[in-house]
C-alpha positions as CSV (number, residue, x, y, z in Angstrom):
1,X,76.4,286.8,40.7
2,X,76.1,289.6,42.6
3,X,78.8,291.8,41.3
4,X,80.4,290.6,37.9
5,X,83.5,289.2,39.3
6,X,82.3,288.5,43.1
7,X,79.9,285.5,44.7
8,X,78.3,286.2,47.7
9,X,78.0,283.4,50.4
10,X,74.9,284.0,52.6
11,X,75.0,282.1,55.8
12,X,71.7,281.6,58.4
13,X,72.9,280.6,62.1
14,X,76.5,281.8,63.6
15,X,77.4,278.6,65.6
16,X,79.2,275.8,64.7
17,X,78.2,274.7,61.3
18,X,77.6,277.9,60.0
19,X,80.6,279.9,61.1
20,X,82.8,276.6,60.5
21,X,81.4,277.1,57.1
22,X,82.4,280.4,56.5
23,X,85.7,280.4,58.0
24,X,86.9,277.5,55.5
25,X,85.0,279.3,52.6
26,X,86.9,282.4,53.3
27,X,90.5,281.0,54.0
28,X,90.2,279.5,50.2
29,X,88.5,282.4,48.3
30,X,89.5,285.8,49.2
31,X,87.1,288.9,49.9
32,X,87.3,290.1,45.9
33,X,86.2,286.4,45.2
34,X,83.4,286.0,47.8
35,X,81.5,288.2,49.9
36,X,80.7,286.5,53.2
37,X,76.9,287.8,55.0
38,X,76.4,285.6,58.3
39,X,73.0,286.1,60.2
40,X,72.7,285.0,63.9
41,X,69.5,286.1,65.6
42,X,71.4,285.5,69.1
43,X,74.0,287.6,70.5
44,X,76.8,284.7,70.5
45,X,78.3,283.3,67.8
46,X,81.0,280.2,67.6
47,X,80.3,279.0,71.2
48,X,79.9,275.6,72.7
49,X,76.7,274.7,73.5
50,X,77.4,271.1,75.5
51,X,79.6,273.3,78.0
52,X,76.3,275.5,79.1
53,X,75.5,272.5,82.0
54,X,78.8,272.6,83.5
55,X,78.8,277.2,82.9
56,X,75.1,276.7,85.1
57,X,77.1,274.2,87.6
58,X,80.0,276.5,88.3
59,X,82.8,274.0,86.9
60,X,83.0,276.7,83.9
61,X,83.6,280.7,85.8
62,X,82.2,282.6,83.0
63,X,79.9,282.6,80.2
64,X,83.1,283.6,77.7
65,X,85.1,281.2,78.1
66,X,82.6,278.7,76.0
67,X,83.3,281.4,73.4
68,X,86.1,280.2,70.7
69,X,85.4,282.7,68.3
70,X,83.8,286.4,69.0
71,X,81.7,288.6,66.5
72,X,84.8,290.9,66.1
73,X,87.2,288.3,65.5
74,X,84.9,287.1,62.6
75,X,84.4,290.7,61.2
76,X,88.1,291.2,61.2
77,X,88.6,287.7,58.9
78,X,86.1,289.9,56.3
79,X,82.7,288.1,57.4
80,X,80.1,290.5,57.2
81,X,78.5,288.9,60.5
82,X,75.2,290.4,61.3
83,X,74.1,289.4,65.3
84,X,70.3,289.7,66.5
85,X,69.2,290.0,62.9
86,X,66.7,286.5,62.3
87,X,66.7,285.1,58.6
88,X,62.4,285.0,58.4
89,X,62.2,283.5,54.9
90,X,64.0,281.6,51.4
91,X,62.7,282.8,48.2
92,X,64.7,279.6,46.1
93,X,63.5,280.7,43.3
94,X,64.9,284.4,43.5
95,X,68.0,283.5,45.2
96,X,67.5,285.7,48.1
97,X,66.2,285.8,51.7
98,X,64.5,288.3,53.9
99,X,65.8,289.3,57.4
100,X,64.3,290.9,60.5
101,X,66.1,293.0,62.9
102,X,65.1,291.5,66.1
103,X,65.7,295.0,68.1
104,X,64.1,297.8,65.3
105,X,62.0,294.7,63.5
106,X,62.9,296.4,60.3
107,X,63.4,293.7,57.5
108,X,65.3,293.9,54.2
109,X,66.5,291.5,51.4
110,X,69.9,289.7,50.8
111,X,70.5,287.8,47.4
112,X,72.9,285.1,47.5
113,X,75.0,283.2,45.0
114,X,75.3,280.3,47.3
115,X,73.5,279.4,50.8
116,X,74.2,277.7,53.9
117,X,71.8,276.7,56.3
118,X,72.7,276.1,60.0
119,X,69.7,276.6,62.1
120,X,70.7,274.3,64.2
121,X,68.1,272.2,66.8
122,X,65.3,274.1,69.4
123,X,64.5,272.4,72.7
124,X,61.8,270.5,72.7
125,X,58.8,272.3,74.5
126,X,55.4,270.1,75.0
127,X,52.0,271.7,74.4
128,X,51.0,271.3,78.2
129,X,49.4,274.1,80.1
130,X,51.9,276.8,82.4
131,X,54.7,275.8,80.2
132,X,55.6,279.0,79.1
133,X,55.3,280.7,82.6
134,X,58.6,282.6,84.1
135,X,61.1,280.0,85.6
136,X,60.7,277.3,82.7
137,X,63.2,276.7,80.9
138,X,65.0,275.2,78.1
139,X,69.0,274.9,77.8
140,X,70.1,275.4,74.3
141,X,71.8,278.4,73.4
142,X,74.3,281.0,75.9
143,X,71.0,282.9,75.6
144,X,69.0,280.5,77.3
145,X,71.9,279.3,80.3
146,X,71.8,283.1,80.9
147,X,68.3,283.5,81.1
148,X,68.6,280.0,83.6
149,X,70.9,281.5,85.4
150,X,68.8,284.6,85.7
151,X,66.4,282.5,87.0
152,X,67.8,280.7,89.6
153,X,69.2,284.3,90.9
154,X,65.7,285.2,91.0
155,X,64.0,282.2,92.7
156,X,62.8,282.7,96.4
157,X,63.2,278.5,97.2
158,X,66.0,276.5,96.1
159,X,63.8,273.3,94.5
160,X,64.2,272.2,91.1
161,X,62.5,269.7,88.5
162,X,64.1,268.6,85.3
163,X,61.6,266.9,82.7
164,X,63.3,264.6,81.0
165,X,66.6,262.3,81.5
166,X,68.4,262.4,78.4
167,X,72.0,264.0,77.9
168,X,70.5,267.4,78.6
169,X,68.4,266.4,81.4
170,X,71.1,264.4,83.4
171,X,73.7,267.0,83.0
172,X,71.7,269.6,84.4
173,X,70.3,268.1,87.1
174,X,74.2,267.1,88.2
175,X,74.5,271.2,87.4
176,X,71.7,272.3,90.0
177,X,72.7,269.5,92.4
178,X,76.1,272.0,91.9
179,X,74.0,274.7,92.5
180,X,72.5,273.5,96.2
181,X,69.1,272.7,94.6
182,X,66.9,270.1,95.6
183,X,66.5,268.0,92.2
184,X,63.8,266.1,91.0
185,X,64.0,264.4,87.8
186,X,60.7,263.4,86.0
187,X,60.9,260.9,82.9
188,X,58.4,259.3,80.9
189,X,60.8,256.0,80.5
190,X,61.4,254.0,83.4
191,X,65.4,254.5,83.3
192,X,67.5,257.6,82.0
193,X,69.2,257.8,79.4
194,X,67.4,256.7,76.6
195,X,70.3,256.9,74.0
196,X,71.2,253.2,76.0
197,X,69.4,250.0,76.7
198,X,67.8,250.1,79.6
199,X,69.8,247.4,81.9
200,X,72.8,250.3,81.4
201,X,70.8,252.9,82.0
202,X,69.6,251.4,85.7
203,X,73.5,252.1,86.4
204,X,72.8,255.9,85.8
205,X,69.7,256.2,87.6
206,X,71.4,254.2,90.5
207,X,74.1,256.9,90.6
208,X,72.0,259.9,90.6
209,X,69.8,258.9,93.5
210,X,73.4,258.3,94.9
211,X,73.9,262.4,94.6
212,X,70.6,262.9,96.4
213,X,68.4,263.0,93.3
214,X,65.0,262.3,93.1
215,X,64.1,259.7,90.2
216,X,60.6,259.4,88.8
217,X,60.2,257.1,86.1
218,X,57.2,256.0,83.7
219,X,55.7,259.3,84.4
220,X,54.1,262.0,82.1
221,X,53.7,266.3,82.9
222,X,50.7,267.4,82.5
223,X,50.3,270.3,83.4
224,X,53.2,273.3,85.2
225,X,51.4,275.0,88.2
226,X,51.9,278.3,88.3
227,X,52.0,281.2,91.8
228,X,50.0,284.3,92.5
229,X,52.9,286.0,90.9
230,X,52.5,283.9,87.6
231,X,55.9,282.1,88.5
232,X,56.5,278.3,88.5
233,X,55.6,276.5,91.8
234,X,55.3,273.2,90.3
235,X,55.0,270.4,87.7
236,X,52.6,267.8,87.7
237,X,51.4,264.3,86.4
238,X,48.6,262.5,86.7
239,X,49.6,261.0,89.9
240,X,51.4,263.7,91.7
241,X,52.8,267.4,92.5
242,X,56.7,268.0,92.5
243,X,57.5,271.6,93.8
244,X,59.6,273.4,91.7
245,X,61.5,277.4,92.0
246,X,62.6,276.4,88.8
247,X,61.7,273.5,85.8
248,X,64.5,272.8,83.4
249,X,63.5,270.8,80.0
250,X,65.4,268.4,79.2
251,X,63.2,266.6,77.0
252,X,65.7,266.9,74.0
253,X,65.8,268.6,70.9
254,X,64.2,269.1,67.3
255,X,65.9,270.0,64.1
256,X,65.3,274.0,63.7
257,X,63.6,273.6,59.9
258,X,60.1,276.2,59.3
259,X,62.5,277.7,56.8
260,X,63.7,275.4,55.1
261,X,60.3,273.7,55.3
262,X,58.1,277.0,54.2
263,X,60.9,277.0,51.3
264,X,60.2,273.5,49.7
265,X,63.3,272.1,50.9
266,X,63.5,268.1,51.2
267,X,62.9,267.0,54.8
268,X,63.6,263.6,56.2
269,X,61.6,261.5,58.4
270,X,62.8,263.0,61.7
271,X,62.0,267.0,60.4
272,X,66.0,267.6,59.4
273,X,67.1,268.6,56.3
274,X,68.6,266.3,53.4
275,X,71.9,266.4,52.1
276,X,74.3,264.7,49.7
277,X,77.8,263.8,51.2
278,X,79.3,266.8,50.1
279,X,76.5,268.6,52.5
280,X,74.5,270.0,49.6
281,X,71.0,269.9,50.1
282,X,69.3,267.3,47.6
283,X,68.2,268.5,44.3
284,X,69.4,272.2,44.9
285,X,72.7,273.0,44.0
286,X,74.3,276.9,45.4
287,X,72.1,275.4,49.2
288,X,74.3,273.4,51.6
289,X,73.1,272.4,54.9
290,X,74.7,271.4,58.1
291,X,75.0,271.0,62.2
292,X,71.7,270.3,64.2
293,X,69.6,271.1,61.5
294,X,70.4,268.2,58.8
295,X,69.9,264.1,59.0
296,X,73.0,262.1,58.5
297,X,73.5,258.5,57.8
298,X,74.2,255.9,60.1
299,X,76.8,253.7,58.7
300,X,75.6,251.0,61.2
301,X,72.5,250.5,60.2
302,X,72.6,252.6,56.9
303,X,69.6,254.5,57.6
304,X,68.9,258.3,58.0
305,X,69.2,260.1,61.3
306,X,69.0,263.4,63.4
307,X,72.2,263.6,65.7
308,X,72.9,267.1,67.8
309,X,76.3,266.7,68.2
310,X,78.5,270.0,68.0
311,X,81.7,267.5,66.6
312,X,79.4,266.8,63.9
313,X,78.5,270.5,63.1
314,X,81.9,271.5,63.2
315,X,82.8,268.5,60.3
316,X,79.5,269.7,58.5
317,X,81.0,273.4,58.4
318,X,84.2,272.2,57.1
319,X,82.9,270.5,54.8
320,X,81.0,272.5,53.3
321,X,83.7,275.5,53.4
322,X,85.8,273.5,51.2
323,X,83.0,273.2,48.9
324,X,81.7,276.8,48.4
325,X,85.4,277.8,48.7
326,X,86.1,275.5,45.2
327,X,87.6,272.7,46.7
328,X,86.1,269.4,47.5
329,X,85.1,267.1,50.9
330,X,82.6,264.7,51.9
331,X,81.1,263.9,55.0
332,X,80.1,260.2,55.0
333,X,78.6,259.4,58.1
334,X,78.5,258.7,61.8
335,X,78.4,255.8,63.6
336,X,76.6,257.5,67.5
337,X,79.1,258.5,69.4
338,X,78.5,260.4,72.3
339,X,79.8,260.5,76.3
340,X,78.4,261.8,79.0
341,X,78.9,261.9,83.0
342,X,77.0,262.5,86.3
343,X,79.7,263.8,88.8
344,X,82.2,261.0,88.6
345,X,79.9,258.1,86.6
346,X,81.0,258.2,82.9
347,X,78.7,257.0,80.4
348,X,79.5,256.5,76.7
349,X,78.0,254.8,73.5
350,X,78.3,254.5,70.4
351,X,76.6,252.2,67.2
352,X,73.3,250.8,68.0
353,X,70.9,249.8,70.8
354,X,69.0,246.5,71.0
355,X,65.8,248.4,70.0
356,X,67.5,249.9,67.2
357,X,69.2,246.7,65.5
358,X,65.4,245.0,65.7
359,X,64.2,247.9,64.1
360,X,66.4,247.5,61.0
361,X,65.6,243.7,61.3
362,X,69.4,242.9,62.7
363,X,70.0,239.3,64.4
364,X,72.3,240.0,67.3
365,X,74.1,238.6,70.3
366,X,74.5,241.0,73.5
367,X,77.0,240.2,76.3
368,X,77.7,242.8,79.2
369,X,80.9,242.2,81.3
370,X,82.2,244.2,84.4
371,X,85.9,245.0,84.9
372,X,88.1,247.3,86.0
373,X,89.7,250.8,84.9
374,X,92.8,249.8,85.4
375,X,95.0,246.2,86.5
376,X,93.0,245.5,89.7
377,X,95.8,245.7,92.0
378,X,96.8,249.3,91.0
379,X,95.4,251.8,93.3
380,X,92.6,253.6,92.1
381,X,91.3,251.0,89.5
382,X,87.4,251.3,89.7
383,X,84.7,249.2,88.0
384,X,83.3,249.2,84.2
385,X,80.6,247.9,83.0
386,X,80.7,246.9,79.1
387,X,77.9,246.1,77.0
388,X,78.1,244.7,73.7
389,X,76.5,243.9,70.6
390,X,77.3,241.8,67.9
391,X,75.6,240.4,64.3
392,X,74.9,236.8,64.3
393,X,77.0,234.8,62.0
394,X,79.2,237.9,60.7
395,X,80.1,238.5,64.2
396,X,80.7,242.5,62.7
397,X,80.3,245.0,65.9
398,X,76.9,246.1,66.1
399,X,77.0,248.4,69.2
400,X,79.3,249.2,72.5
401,X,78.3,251.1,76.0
402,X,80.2,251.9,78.7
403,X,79.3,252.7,82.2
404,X,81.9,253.4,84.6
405,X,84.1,255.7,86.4
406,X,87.6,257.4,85.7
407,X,88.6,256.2,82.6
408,X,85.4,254.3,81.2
409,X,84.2,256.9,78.9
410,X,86.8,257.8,76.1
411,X,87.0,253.6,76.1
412,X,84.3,254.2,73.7
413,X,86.2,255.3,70.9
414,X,87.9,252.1,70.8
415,X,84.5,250.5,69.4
416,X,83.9,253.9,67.6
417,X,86.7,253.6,65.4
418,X,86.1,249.7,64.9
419,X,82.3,250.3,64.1
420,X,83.4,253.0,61.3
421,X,86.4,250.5,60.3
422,X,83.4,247.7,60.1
423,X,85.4,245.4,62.9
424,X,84.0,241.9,63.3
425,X,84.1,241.0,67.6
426,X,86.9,238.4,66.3
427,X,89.3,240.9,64.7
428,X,88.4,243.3,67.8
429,X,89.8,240.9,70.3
430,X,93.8,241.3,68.5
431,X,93.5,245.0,68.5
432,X,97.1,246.0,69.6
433,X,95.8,248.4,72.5
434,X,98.2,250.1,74.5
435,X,98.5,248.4,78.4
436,X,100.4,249.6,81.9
437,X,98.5,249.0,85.2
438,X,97.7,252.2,85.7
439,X,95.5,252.5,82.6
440,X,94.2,249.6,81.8
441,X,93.8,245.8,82.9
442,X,96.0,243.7,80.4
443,X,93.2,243.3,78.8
444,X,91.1,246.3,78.2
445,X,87.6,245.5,78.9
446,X,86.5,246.9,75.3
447,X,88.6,243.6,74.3
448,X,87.3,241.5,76.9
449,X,83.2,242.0,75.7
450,X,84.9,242.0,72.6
451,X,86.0,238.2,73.5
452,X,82.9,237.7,75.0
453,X,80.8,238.5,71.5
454,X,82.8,237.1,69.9
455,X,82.3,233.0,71.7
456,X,78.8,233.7,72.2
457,X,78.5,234.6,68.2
458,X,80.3,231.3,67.5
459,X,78.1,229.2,69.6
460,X,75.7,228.0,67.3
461,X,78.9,227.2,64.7
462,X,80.1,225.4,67.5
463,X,77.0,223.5,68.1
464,X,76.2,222.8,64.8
465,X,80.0,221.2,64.4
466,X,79.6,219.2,67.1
């Protein structure tokens, strides 16, 4: 220990896992019981990073309000939070790490009694030449939509090119349609949206050429053309030029693990760190690890994966807060929940994709339905589209999206909560779900897929008992 009666807690990233983390630890062990040092090389701490699109867009006024907890307010709970000071190595073996003012670059050492790591996830940024030039961008901390929005104060045109369609890309090409830009979108599949199949994801591209968005599919950058003034003027591929004042990435993101890699920490397949349930990272016992930076289990298909997700990293930090603070809490899974929307389309998924129940060698059934977001004679009820998949012969639910508008997206959780609950189609179709015309048909389209699935996963019983 550190002194003879007090632990110290060293924590490495001030966002949501981290400072979750050391909120919990401190509400159950006292300042004489545990010292609290938090390092954030930012300026922000405790922020949402899935509201920067709609801060760039205008639909949030100012930067603070994605702020839930500032550095002051964490100082004054007794965290010894240290902002624009970057955590540059783990010595394990010592119990101790090195850190780097970012401002003075003078770097000192902190031993710990116990560590958390909450690097969190860094935009993906290809190896392609001009990528680095002013007016490129990726969108991933409050440091980075300020620098955007620096950016687009700056820019003499008013064009824009996203590359990439994912949940980043599509919300900030909605954001800079906000913004009066012309958008271009450049993706290397042939339809947005990866995260779903791609007969849902035609829906999404459909709706943003519908907001006066340009759509290239199955194309690849190259290369970002640079001005005289070493600004941005354009991205390319092999078969064209897109003008561009700006160039957002949206290509996604990558666990943020040279540390913990440098350190001999255990990795998983997709570069994020390993963890028991209780968040501890395998086979070290005072390191916990959580938010972008970790791997979690899917409880679908039981395999390992790399989620950024700030719900999860919130859970993480709590979790592991009860832990160092001498209690106890597990985090067992997820199941792939996430929503989405571009202007009034919602999007939301949740489980697996036909791609991903092959991979694990899963026999399905998939049905899609289209209905309505409310009893069809109420005014305002708009349509839904509901795909669904199912196992063969268990009939257990497998997988839901939803495309739609008002009212389609938090439909989700419905299959969410069955998925976790591991809900066969069947038993989905009595789910006592709350009905009035103006929220729902009388029956919810979640139930009627779930109908749907659920005949279609009987068929070959049927046949054979024929």
């Amino acid at each position: 220990m550190t002194a003879e009666s007090t632990e110290r807690l060293v924590v490495i990233g001030g966002d949501a896992a981290g400072m979750s983390a050391a909120s919990q630890a401190r509400r159950l062990r006292g300042a004489g019981e545990l010292e609290i040092v938090a390092f954030e090389r930012g300026h922000f701490t405790s922020y949402s990073a899935c509201g920067i699109p709609y801060w760039v867009g205008g639909d949030v006024e100012e930067r603070d309000r994605l702020i839930a907890r500032t550095p002051e307010e964490h100082r004054a709970r007794g965290i010894d939070l240290r902002l624009r000071t970057e955590v540059t190595e783990i010595d394990v073996a010592a119990g101790r790490v090195r850190a780097r003012d970012v401002n003075s670059g003078a770097e000192s050492w902190t031993s710990y009694d116990k560590l958390v790591i909450a690097t969190g996830a860094r935009p993906v940024r290809p190896d392609l030449p001009g990528v680095d030039a002013p007016g490129v961008h990726g969108v991933q901390t409050l440091d980075d939509g300020q620098a955007l929005l620096d950016s687009l104060a700056r820019a003499r045109g008013r064009r824009a090119v996203v590359v990439g369609a994912g949940y980043i890309g599509v919300e900030m090409a909605e954001a800079l349609i906000r913004r009066g830009y012309e958008v271009t979108v450049v993706n290397r599949g042939a339809e947005p949206m990866s995260t779903l199949d791609a007969d849902m994801g035609r829906l999404v591209r459909e709706a943003m050429e519908g907001l006066g968005v340009t759509m290239v599919g199955e194309a690849e950058v190259t290369k970002v053309l640079t001005g005289q003034d070493g600004r941005v003027r354009a991205v390319a591929t092999e078969d064209a030029e897109y003008p561009a004042d700006v160039v957002v990435l949206g290509i996604g993101v990558r666990p943020e693990t040279a540390l913990a890699r440098a350190a001999g920490l255990p990795l998983g397949a997709h570069g994020g760190l390993l963890t028991d349930r209780a968040m501890r990272v395998r086979g070290h016992e005072n390191i916990w690890a959580g938010g972008d930076c970790v791997e979690v289990l899917d409880l679908v298909s039981g395999q390992q994966r790399h989620i950024a997700l700030g719900t999860h990293a919130n859970k993480h930090g709590q979790v592991i807060g009860a832990n160092v603070g001498g209690g106890y809490a597990t985090f067992p899974g997820v199941v792939g929940t996430a929503v989405s929307k571009v202007c009034d389309l919602e999007i939301a998924r949740t489980g697996l994709r036909e791609k991903d129940a092959r991979r694990v060698g899963l026999q399905f059934e998939a049905v899609t339905i289209e209905s309505t977001s409310r009893a069809g004679y109420y005014p305002g009820a708009s349509p839904m589209t509901v795909k669904m998949l199912a196992e063969r012969r268990t009939g257990r639910l497998l997988g839901v999206q939803i495309v739609g508008r008002e009212g389609a997206a938090k439909r989700v959780d419905i299959a969410a909560v069955a998925l976790t609950a591991g809900l066969t189609v069947e038993q989905m179709t009595a789910l006592d779900l709350g009905y009035a015309p103006p929220f729902s048909p009388v029956w919810d389209p979640v139930l009627v897929a779930a109908r749907k699935a659920a005949a279609k996963v009987r068929e070959p019983w049927d046949r054979a008992a024929g």
